[in-house]
Steps between C-alpha positions, in 0.01 A plus 500: 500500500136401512422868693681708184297230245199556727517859465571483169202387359290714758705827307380341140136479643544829608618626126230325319220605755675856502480551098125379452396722846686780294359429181142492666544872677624641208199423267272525839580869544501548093156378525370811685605776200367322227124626317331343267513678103095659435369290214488678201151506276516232295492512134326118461353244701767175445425149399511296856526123566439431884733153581365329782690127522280297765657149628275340714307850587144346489372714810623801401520526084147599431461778735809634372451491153110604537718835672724534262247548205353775741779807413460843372651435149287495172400100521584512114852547616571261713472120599567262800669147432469199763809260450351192642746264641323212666158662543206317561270476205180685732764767554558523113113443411476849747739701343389462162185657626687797609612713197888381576706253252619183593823413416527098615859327567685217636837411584642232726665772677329830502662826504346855484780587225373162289160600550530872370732356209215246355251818565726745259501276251120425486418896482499680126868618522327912412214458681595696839772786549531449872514172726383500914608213660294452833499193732184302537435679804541810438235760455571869284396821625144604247814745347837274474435449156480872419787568718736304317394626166587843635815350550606366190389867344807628728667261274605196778514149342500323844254592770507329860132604681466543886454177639298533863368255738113416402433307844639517879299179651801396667780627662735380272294626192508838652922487559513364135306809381748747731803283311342583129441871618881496625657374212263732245704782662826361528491317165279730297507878615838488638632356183302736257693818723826368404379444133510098493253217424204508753473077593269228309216366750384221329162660428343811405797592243438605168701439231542709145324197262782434227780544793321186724479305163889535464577454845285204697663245239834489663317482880476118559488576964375280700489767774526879466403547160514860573814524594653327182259779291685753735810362424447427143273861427804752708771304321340596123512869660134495583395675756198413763282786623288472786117648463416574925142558396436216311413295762417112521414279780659193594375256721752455816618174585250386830680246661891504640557155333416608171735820532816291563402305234469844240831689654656111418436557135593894533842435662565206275423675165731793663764309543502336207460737278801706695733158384401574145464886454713644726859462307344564190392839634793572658662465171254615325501897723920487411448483151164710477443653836130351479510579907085422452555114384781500765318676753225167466755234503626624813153557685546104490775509681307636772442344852180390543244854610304308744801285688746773514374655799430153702871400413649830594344457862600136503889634408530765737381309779752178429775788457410627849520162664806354331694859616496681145357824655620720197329243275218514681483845501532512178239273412285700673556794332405342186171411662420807561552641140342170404194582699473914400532383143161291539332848753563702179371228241186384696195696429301741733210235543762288667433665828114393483329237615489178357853566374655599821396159676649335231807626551558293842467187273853613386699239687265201341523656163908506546523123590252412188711734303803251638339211405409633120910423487461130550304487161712695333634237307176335367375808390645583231431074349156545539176735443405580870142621498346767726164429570211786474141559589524402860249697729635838389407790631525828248692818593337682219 
């Protein structure tokens, strides 16, 4: 009895793991056909207010918004806003001096999404056609700004930027930047081939003015704010677009500690917002066939990118040893796809040096990815924070 119950649950691993590995090579190998749309001459330069909500980001605020005033769009047209959460007041005297606005809040539990709410409603409700939300370390390329205005003349409302790693210091920044790379093909081109949503990255999005207005109200997340505006934005029939050459930098997470505590708060929003979204979509594609909005509730569904692999090796070798050879077999087919899906997704520079050290830090990254799990439940009660500014070490 306890071999058939035994095996039983190894066959439901196997399913779940089997449908996400699937899922993955699908959108992997879609990844590989899709171009990019040339951007069209544009007819007018539009209106943009540059978000930047900053809790805590004393050592790395300044620089970033002293970089952000620095792009190739008529000044006239646009301007950079510090949301200062728990800054210190040197840090605020500083930034005044820089050309940027400061937008000053408090809560007793801080939130990005509470943050950018207080910020819409202290900027003229006409004033700017198009909003860029960055993170407070992130840094533009001199033409993001006149990237995603060439977007929004194609007519796209929502606009998700290239995110890629700004440092590789550490080992573990430098598999965190092959990760962001990964899931840019996976979740963005792939997804654009098939005509869906490209993902929401937290930062460097851009967001049609009067459409953000309407839309961050109803986002009250703790964690994953961008995946309740994915949620929210596909199931009102918008669709995201993803702009490859609009590209912004985003510091890498240095230290292995600090990435189990970020994929905590990933695979806790995911989760969570699965439990809410995912029947509504379900029912939502029978009665509409809005297979975008459904297509995002399920992505939550997902197993876990990062633990998959370590769990498929851990599966087929207790299969082998407790005598289910076909299971084990099995599982190990799945690895396989599981690990071709990632050769097609990971770029070229992969293969160079620092990157391909980095790589043999798999194993370590797999157990911290393990131990993300045991905070899964906190994360989604409180704010965690992801500190910045530490030693880093530009790719650019």
């Amino acid at each position: 009895m306890m071999t058939w119950i035994g095996m039983g649950c190894f066959v439901l691993l196997l399913v779940y793991l089997g449908w996400g590995v699937f899922y993955q090579l699908i959108f992997s190998m879609a990844g590989l056909f899709w171009k990019e749309k040339e951007l069209p001459a544009v007819s007018k330069m539009r209106r943009i207010a540059v978000l930047i909500p900053a809790y805590k980001e004393d050592n790395v605020i300044v620089g970033v918004a002293e970089e952000a005033l620095q792009q190739d769009y008529p000044e006239e047209k646009f301007q950079v806003y510090v949301i200062a959460d728990s800054l210190q007041a040197q840090t605020l005297a500083t930034l005044a001096q820089t050309g940027a606005e400061t937008i000053e809040v408090s809560f007793d539990k801080s939130t990005k999404s509470k943050a950018l709410n207080v910020a819409l409603e202290a900027l003229p409700a006409e004033a700017f056609e198009i909003m860029v939300i960055l993170d407070a370390d992130n840094i533009m390329s001199p033409d993001f700004l006149k990237r995603i205005n060439g977007e929004f003349e194609l007519g796209h409302r929502v606009v998700q930027g290239c995110r890629a790693a700004k440092n590789f210091n550490t080992p573990t920044a430098v598999l965190d930047g092959i990760s962001e790379a990964i899931n840019n093909h996976i979740l963005c081109k792939g997804h654009m081939e098939f005509g869906l949503s490209a993902r929401l990255a937290g930062s460097g999005m851009a967001f049609d003015a009067k459409l953000f207005r309407r839309v961050m109200p109803e986002i009250d997340a703790i964690g994953g704010f961008d995946k309740a505006l994915e949620l929210s934005l596909t199931c009102q029939g918008e669709r995201i677009y993803y702009a490859e050459h609009a590209t912004i930098y985003d510091e890498k997470v240095s230290k292995p500690e600090h990435f189990s505590k970020q994929r905590s708060r990933w695979i806790a929003a995911q989760f969570h917002y699965a439990r809410q979204y995912f029947p509504h979509a379900l029912g939502t594609l029978l009665k509409t066939g809005n297979i975008d909005y459904f297509n995002k509730a399920m992505q939550m569904l997902l197993p876990p990118r990062l633990i998959t692999p370590g769990v498929l090796v851990l599966a087929s070798l207790g299969c082998w040893f407790l005598g289910y050879t076909t299971l084990s077999i099995a599982f190990g087919i799945v690895l396989s796809f599981n690990i071709i899906s990632f050769l097609i997704a990971m770029p070229a520079y992969t293969w160079q040096r620092p990157y391909i050290d980095a790589l043999f830090r798999l194993p370590l990254v797999f157990l911290y990815a393990l131990r993300s799990l045991v905070g899964i439940g906190k994360a989604n009660k409180k704010f965690i924070h992801t500190p910045h500014g530490e030693s880093v070490e530009t790719t650019k």
